[in-house]
C-alpha positions as CSV (number, residue, x, y, z in Angstrom):
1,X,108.7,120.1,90.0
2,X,107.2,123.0,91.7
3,X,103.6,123.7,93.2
4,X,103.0,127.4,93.9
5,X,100.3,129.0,95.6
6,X,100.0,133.0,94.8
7,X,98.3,135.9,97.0
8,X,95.3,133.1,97.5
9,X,92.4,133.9,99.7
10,X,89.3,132.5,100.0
11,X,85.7,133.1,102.4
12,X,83.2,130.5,103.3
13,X,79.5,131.8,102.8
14,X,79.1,132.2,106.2
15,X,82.0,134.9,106.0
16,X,84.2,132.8,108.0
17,X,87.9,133.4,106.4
18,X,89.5,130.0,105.1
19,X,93.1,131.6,103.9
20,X,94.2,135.4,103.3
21,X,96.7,136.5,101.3
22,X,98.6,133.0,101.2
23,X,102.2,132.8,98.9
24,X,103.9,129.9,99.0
25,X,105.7,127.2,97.2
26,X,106.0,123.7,97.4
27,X,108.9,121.7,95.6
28,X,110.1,118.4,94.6
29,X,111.8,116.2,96.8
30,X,110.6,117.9,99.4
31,X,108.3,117.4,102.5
32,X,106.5,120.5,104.2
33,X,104.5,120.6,107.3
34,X,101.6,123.2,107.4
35,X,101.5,123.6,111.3
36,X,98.2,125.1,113.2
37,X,95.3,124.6,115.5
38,X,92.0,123.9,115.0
39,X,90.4,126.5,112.5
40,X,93.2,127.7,111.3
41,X,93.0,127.5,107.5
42,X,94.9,124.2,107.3
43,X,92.5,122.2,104.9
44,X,91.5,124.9,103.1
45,X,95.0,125.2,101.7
46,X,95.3,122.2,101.2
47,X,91.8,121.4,99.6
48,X,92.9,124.9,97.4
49,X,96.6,123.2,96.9
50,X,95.2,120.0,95.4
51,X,92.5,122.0,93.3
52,X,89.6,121.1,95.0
53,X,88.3,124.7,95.9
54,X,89.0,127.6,93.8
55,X,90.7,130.3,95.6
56,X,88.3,133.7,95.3
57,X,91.8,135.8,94.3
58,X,94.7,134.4,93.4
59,X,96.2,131.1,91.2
60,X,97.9,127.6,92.1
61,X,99.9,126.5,89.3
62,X,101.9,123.1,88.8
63,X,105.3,123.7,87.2
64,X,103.7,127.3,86.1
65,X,100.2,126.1,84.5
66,X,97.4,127.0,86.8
67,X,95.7,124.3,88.0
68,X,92.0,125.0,86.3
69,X,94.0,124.4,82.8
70,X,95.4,121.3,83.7
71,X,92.4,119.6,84.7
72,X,92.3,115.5,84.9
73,X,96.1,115.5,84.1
74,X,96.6,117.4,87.5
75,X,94.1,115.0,89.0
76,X,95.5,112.1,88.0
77,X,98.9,112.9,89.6
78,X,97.8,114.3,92.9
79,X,96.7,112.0,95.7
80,X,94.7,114.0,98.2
81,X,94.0,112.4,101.7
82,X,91.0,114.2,103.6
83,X,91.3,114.2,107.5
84,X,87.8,111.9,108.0
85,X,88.1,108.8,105.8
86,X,84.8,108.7,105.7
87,X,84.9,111.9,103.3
88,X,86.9,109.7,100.7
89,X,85.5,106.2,100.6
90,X,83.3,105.3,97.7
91,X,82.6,102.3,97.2
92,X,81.2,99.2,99.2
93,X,84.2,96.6,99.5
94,X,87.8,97.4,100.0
95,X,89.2,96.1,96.7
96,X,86.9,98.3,94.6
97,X,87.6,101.5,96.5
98,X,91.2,101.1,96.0
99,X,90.7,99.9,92.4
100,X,88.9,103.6,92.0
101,X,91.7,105.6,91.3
102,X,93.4,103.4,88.5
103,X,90.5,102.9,86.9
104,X,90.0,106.2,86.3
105,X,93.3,106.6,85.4
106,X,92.3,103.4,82.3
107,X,93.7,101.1,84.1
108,X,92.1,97.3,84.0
109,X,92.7,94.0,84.0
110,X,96.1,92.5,85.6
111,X,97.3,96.0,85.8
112,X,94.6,96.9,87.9
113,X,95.0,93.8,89.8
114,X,98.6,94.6,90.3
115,X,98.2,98.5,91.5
116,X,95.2,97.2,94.4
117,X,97.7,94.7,95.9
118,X,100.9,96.9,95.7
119,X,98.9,99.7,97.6
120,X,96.8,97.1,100.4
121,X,100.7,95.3,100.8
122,X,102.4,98.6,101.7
123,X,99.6,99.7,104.0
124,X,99.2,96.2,105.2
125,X,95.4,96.2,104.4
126,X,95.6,93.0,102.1
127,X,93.8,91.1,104.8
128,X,90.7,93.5,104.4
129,X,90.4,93.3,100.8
130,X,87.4,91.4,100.4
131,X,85.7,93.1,103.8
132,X,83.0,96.0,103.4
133,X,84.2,99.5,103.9
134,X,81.3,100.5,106.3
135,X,82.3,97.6,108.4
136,X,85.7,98.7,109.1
137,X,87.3,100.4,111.9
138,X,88.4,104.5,111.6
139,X,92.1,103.0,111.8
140,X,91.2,100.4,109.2
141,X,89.2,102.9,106.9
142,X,92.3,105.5,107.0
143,X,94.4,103.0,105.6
144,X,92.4,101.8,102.6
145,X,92.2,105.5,102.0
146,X,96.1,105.8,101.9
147,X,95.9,102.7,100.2
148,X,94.0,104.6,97.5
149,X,96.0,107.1,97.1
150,X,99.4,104.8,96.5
151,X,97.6,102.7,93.9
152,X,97.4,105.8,91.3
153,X,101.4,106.2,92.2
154,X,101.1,110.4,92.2
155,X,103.6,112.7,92.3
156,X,101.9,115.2,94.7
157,X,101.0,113.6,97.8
158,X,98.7,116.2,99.9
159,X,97.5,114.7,103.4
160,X,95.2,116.3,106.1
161,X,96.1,115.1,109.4
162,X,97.5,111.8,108.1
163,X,98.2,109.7,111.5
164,X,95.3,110.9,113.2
165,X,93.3,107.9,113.7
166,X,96.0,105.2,113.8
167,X,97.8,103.0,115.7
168,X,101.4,103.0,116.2
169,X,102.0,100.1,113.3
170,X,100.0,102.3,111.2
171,X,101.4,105.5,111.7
172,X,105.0,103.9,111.3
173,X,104.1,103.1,108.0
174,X,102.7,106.4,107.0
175,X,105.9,107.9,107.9
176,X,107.7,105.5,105.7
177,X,105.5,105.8,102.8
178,X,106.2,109.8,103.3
179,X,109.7,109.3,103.8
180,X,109.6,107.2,100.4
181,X,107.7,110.0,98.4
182,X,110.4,112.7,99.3
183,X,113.7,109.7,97.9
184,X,111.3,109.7,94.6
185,X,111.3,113.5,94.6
186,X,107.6,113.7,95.3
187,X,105.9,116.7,96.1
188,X,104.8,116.4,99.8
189,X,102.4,118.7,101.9
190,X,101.0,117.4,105.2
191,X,98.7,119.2,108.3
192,X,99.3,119.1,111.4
193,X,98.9,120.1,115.1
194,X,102.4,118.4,116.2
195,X,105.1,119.5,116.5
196,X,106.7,116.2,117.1
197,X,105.6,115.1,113.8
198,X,106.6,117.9,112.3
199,X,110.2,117.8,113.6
200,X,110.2,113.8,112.7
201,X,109.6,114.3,109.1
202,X,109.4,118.1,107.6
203,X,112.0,119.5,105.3
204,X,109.8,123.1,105.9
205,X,108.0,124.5,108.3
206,X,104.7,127.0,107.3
207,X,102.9,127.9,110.6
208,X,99.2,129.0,110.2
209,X,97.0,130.8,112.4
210,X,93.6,132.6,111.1
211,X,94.4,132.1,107.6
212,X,97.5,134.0,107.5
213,X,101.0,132.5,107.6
214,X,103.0,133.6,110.5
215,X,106.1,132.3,109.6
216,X,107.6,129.7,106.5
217,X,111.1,128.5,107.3
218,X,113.1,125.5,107.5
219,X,112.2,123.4,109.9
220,X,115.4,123.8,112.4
221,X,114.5,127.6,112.4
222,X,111.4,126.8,113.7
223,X,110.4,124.0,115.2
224,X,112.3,125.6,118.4
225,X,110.7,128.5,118.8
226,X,108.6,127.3,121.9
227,X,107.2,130.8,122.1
228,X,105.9,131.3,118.2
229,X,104.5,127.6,118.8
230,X,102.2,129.0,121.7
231,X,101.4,131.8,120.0
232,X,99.4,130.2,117.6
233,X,97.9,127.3,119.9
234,X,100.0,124.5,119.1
235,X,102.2,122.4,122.0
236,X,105.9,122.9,121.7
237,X,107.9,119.6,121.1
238,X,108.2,117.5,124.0
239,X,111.3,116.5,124.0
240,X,113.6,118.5,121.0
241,X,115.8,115.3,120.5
242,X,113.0,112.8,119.9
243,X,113.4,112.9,116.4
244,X,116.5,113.3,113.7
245,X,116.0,116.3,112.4
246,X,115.9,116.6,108.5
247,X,117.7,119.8,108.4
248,X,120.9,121.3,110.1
249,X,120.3,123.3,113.3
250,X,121.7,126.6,112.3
């Protein structure tokens, strides 16, 4: 399973650059961190890796169809979690914004049933099933996001910034639930400004700064590099044996 991004770029209006000149490729069983500061063309690959945007030059294909071909089939397999949960809650109670996904997907009935309280148990959210979505904490409202996103069971999991906004419990459990995707041989991509996450859970490393990608390595040949780290505006790790690494220091 292989998601590839080739020679993308893409401009906002305002003539801001988003991403230049972007190759990369994302791969099954794998989880990659796209490391950078603010405004540095983190969501807009992502947003152009889940086909959300269309890049202005150059193709995302899944398993070598481009993405625009695929359509609802891609759709339905790709769960995309945007940084503001606010961005990506629909509906007015908790139960039916969950229940979103699946349904679209033409699921009903039990089944439906089934896929809401799977995702709300492994998030721990089943206590706010029945509670408004506007009501809810930003915590609380990231969850039944993530929550959404388990219920239609993808196989591309794309997150922006996925424990910003949580509390420890919570961002435990995110970390699990990534840690599960990459044993299922899921297609993971996540954003970042830590480095600490990034050594806890990244397989690769692909370091951003104005749209361009410094540097794309494992993340042992990286993750180090106190200096490159600087260079593009993000904190070295604070202590380099806080987390098992997921790849051999070479």
């Amino acid at each position: 399973m292989k998601l590839k991004i080739e020679d993308v770029s893409f401009t906002y209006p305002t003539g801001q650059i988003g991403v230049s000149d972007i190759n990369l490729e994302f791969r099954g069983g794998e989880v990659s961190a796209i490391l950078g500061s603010n405004g540095s063309g983190k969501t807009t690959l992502i947003l152009i890796s889940a086909g959300l945007i269309k890049p202005q030059k150059g193709n995302v294909t899944f398993n070598g169809e481009k993405l625009e071909k695929l359509g609802s089939k891609f759709r339905s397999i790709c769960g995309f979690l945007f940084q503001h949960p606010e961005d990506q809650l629909i509906e007015p109670l908790v139960w039916e914004d969950i229940a979103l996904g699946p349904k679209q997907n033409g699921f009903s009935g039990g089944e439906l049933e089934e896929k809401v309280l799977m995702a709300a148990e492994r998030i721990g959210i089943k206590h706010l099933l029945n509670r408004r979505t506007h009501r809810l904490s930003e915590g609380e409202k990231k969850k039944v996001a993530i929550a959404g996103l388990l219920a239609i069971e993808p196989r591309i999991l794309i997150l922006d910034e996925p424990i910003a906004g949580l509390d420890l419990k919570g961002e435990e459990k995110v970390i699990e639930i990534i840690e599960e995707f990459r044993e299922r041989g899921s297609i993971v991509v996540f954003t970042t400004q830590s480095s600490d996450l990034t050594a806890a859970l990244a397989d690769k490393v692909i370091l951003l700064s104005k749209g361009k990608t410094v540097a794309e390595a494992e993340t042992s040949r990286i993750i180090f590099r106190s200096d490159l780290l600087v260079s593009i505006g993000v904190k070295p790790l604070k202590n380099i044996w806080s987390y098992p690494l997921k790849t051999k220091i070479s």
